[in-house]
N, C-alpha and C positions, 0 to 999 in steps of 0.2 A: 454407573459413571455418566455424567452431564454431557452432552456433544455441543454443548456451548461453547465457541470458541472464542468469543468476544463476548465479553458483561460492560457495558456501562450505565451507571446507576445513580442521577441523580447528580449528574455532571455539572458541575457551578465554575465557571470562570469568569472574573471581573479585573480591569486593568486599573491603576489606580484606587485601588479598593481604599474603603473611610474617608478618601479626599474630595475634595470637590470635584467635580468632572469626572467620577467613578463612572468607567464603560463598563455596560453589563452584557456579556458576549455572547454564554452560555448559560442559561436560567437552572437548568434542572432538565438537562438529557438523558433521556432513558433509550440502549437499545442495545437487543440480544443477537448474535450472528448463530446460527446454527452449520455445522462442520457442511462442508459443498453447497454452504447458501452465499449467492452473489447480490446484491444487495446497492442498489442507486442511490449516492449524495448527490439531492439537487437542490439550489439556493444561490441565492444572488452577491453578485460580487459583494464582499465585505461583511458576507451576515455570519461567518464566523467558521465554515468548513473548514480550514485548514487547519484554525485553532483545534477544533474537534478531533479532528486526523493527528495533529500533532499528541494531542493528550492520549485518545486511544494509542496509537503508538510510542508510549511512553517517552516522548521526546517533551514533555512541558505535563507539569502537574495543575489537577482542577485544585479551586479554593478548598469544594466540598463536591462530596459526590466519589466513589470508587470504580476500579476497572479492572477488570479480571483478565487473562488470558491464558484460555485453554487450563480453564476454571483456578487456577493461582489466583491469590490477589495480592496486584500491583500498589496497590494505594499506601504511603507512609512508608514504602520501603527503600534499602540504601538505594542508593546512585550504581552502586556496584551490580546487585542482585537486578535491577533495570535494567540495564546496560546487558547482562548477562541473558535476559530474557527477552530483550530487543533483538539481540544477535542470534538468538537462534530461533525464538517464533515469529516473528514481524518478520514480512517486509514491505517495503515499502517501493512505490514509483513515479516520478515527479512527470508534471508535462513537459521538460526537458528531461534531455537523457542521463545527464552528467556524467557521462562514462569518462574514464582517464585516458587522454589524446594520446598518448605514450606507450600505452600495451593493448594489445591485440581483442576480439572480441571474446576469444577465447579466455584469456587472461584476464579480461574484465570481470568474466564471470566468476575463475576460481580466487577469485582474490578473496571476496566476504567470504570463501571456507576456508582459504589459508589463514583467516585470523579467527577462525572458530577451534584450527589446532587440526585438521582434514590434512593428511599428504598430498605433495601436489600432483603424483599419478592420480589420486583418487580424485581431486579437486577437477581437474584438464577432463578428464573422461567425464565426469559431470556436465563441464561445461557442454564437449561435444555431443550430448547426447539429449541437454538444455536446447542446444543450436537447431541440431535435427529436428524435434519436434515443431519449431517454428518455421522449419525450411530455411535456416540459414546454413546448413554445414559447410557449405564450400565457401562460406564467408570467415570463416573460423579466424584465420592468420589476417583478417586485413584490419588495420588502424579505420577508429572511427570516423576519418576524415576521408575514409573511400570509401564508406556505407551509407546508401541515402538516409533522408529522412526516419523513413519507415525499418529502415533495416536496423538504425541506431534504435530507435525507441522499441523494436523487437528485445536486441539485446538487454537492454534494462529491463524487461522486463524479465532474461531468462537469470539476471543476474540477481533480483528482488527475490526470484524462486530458487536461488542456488542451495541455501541451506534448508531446504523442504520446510516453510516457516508454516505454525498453524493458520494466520490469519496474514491478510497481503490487504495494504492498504496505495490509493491511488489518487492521485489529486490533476484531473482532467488527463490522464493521461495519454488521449488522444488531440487535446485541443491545439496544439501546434502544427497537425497533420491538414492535408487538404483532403476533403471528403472521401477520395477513394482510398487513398491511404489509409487513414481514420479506419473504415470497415475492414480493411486488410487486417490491421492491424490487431484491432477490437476480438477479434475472429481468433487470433494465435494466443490474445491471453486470455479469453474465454475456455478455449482447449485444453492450456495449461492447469489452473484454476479447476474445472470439469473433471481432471486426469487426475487429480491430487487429493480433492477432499476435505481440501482447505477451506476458510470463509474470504471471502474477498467483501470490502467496503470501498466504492468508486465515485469517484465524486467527479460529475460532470455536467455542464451546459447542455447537451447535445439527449433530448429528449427520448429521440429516434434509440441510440443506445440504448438508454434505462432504460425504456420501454424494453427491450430485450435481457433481462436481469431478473433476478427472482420476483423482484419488492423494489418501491421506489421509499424514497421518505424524503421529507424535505423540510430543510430547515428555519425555522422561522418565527421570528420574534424568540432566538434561544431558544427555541425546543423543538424536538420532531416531531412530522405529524406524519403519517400517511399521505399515499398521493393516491 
């Protein structure tokens, strides 16, 4: 059996495609995640990471090119069977946190497993035990509006890992934070990530990080190179 948790193979995106002014985003990207390999997106504003990040996480389909997760493959299939494979292997974490102002951090968490069909005893002890490994437990009951910075983007991130997904993707997930933060933070979903045996794909400005990650790659002129 393959410990490939991520395939992408030959990943083609263009906007406007056959028309005049056709942007060519993603040429022909190739890259393999191996199961507890952490992995750096670095590339400059506009050159197409998130596009990539969205397609591997089957949130937007390439023109051409396939994508596998957790050796399935994604490519050509319904909306439904996507959807069904986003919610339980992906996840995902944005450089905002976008947790829901209205339920607690604990609640934030078990929600993506109460629409996976999880009870909500089993969901809640998840969350708290999500919490605990970041050091937030005694944070559990409070609205996101009395968690700093760093404690909010903690919890997105225990909430990306609620449903134990195989591959966790990240788009600057630190870059709103202020440096010390930033390394706090970095630190709790490295942990998490480490603990799991998942693939993580990160995509960040902040060098110093990647430099701390398995592999860097970076993107450029639509395809990845090494760094």
């Amino acid at each position: 059996m393959s410990d490939l948790m991520l395939e992408l193979n030959g990943i083609v995106k263009s906007y406007n495609r056959g028309k005049p002014g056709q942007v060519d985003v993603l040429r022909g990207v190739d890259l393999h995640l191996q199961a507890g390999e952490v992995v750096a997106l670095v590339a400059p504003s506009g050159a197409g990471k998130s596009t990539l990040l969205h397609i591997a996480g089957l949130l937007d389909t390439p023109n051409d090119g396939n994508v596998r997760v957790a050796g399935a493959e994604l490519t050509g299939k319904s909306d439904r069977r996507r959807t069904t494979t986003r919610r339980r292997d992906v996840g995902f974490i944005y450089q905002f946190h976008h947790l829901l102002p209205e339920f607690t951090a604990a609640e934030n968490i078990a929600l993506p497993q109460l629409a996976n069909g999880v009870s909500q005893s089993e969901a809640m002890a998840r969350a708290h035990n999500l919490l605990s490994r970041v050091g937030l437990e005694t944070r559990a009951r409070h609205r996101p509006a009395e968690l700093s910075g760093g404690e909010q983007q903690r919890v997105a991130f225990c909430r990306a890992m609620a449903n134990s997904p195989r591959v966790l993707l990240a788009d600057e997930p630190t870059g709103n934070l202020d440096p010390g933060t930033s390394d706090t933070v970095f630190n709790a979903l490295i942990e998490l990530v480490r603990g799991t045996g998942m693939s993580a794909l990160i995509a960040t400005h902040n060098l110093e990080l990647a430099a701390r990650m398995d592999r860097m790659v970076k993107l450029e002129n639509g395809v990845l190179v090494p760094v």
